[in-house]
C-alpha positions, 0 to 999 in steps of 0.5 A, spaced: 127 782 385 128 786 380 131 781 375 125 776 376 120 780 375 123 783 369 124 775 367 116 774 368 114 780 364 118 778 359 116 770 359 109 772 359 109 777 352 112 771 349 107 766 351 101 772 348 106 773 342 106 766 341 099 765 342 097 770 336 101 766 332 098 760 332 091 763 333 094 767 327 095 760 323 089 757 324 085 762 322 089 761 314 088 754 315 081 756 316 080 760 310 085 756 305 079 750 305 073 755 303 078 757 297 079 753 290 082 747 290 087 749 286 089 755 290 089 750 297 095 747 297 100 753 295 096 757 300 097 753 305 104 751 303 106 759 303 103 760 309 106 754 313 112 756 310 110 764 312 109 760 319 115 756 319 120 762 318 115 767 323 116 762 328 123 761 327 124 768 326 120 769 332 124 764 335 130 767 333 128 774 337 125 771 342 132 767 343 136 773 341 131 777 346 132 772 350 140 772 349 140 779 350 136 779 356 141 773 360 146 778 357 143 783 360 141 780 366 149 778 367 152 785 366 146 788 371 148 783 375 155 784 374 153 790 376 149 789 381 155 785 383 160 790 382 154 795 386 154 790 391 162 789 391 162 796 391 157 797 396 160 793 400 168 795 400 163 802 401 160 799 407 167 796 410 169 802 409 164 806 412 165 800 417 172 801 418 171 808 418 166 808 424 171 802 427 176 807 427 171 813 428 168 808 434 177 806 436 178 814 435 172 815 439 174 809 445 181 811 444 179 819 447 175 816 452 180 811 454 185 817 454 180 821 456 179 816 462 186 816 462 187 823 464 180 823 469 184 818 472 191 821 472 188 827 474 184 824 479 190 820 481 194 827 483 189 830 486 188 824 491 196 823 491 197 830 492 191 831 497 195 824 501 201 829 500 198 835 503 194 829 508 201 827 511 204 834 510 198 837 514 199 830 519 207 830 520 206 838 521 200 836 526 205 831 529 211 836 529 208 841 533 205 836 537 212 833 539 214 842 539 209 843 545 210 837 548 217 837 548 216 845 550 211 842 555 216 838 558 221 842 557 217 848 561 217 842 566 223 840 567 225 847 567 220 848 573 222 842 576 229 844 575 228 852 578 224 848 584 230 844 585 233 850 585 229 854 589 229 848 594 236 848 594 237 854 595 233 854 600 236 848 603 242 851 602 240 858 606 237 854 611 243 850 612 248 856 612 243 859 617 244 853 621 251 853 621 252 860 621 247 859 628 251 854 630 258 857 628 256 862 633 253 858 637 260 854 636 263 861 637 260 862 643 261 856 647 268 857 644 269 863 647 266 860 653 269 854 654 276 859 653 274 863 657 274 858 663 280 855 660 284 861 660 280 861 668 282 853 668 288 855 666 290 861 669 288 858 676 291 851 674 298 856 673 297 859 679 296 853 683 301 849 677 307 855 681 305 854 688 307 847 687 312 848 683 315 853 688 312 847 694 316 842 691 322 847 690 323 847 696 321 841 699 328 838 694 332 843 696 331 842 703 332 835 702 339 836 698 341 841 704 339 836 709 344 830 706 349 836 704 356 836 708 358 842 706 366 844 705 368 849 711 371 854 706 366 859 703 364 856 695 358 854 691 356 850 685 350 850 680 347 844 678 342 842 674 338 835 674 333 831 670 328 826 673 324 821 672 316 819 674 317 819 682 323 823 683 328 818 681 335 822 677 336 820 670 342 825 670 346 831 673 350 836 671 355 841 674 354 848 671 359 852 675 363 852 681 368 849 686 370 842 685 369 841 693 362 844 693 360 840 687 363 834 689 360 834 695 353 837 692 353 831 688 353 827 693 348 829 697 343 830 690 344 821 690 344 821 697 337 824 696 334 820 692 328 820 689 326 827 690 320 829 692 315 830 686 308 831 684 305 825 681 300 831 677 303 831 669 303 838 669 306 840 676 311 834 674 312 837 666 316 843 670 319 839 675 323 834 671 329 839 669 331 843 675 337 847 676 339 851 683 346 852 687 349 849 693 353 855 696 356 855 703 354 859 709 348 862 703 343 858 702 341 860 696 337 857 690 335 860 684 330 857 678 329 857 671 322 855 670 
């Protein structure tokens, strides 16, 4: 804008100069006429010649004026090319280093963010650590008490098991101790009146024993023929259910009482017997003697 304005001030001190100058050669044409005749035609021819090298030296100005001002007008505008170019590579500069300014600037931010974020990340990672630590402990406990709890029961359950057995156990021991002495008592009852049984079933057992002695050896002396001469024999015999003889045995004696005492005992079969297993258990092995001139019988059992 300058530069034009420059141009325009210029141009027009150039259309006054020129205007002077013409007005200029008028007014000598003017005065050339009211001269003498013979002084006009050098007078114009000077002045024309003054006018021709004025306007080409006016010209010449005005070109090298002109010249010079396009010289100028370039360098300035090479300057303000230069100044532009300057001005430019300045302001990519300073672009550039507002950019990098801006790119520091966003970069630390981000970094900044970053870090916030980092830290906002490790507080809420710790603060989730700290969640689960808290959660696994609250977890932990929970399962201490209940396993304490269950353990308090079972050790309940187990001491009332206990208690309940032991009891059981106490009541069982009484019973049976109750019932030993009852058992004990009956025992000793039912002995008594065994031994009482017994004593009074020994008592009848040897007086039928001693019946059925008598009653076998009556019979045996009804069969006996004795021998004239004085003697004796001993017999033992064994006999079977219902007074048959399984066997006789001669333990001492003459041979004329023994033989004859045999012959009696077989004449005298079955010998009277009791048919009582316990009276009869007495009587199956008998042992006596046949004596001449003495009755005489004499028991082992």
């Amino acid at each position: 804008m300058k530069l034009t304005k420059a141009l325009i001030i210029s141009l027009v001190a150039h259309i006054i100069m020129l205007g002077l100058l013409v007005f200029n050669y008028q007014f000598s044409k003017i005065e050339i006429k009211q001269s003498k005749p013979g002084k006009q035609i050098n007078a114009q021819a000077v002045n024309k010649k003054n006018v021709e090298k004025l306007v080409d030296r006016l010209k010449q100005q005005e070109l090298d004026k002109k010249n010079k001002e396009i010289e100028r007008l370039r360098k300035l505008k090479q300057q303000e090319e230069k100044a532009r170019k300057k001005r430019i590579e300045e302001e990519n500069k300073a672009r550039k280093a507002k950019q990098r300014q801006e790119d520091a600037e966003r970069k630390r931010k981000q970094e900044e963010k970053k870090a916030a974020d980092a830290k906002k990340k490790r507080v809420a990672d710790e603060k989730a650590r700290q969640e689960k630590i808290a959660l696994e402990k609250k977890k932990a406990e929970e399962k201490r008490k209940k396993e304490e709890a269950e353990r308090k029961r079972k050790a309940k359950e187990a001491a009332e098991k206990k208690r309940i057995e032991e009891e059981r156990k106490r009541k069982l021991a009484e019973e049976k101790a109750a019932q030993e002495a009852l058992e004990k008592e009956l025992e000793e009852q039912m002995m008594e009146e065994a031994a009482a049984i017994d004593a009074a079933k020994q008592e009848f057992v040897l007086t039928e024993v001693d019946k059925y002695n008598l009653l076998i050896r009556n019979k045996i002396k009804r069969n006996w023929i004795a021998p004239e001469q004085k003697g004796s024999c001993i017999f033992r015999i064994n006999l079977a259910p219902g007074g048959l003889l399984l066997g006789i045995s001669v333990l001492s004696g003459d041979q004329q009482h023994c033989d004859s005492g045999r012959r009696a005992i077989r004449k005298s079969e079955p010998l009277p017997v009791s048919s009582d297993p316990d009276i009869f258990a007495v009587l199956k092995v008998r042992t006596f003697e046949l004596e001449n001139k003495e009755e005489k019988a004499e028991y082992d059992n």
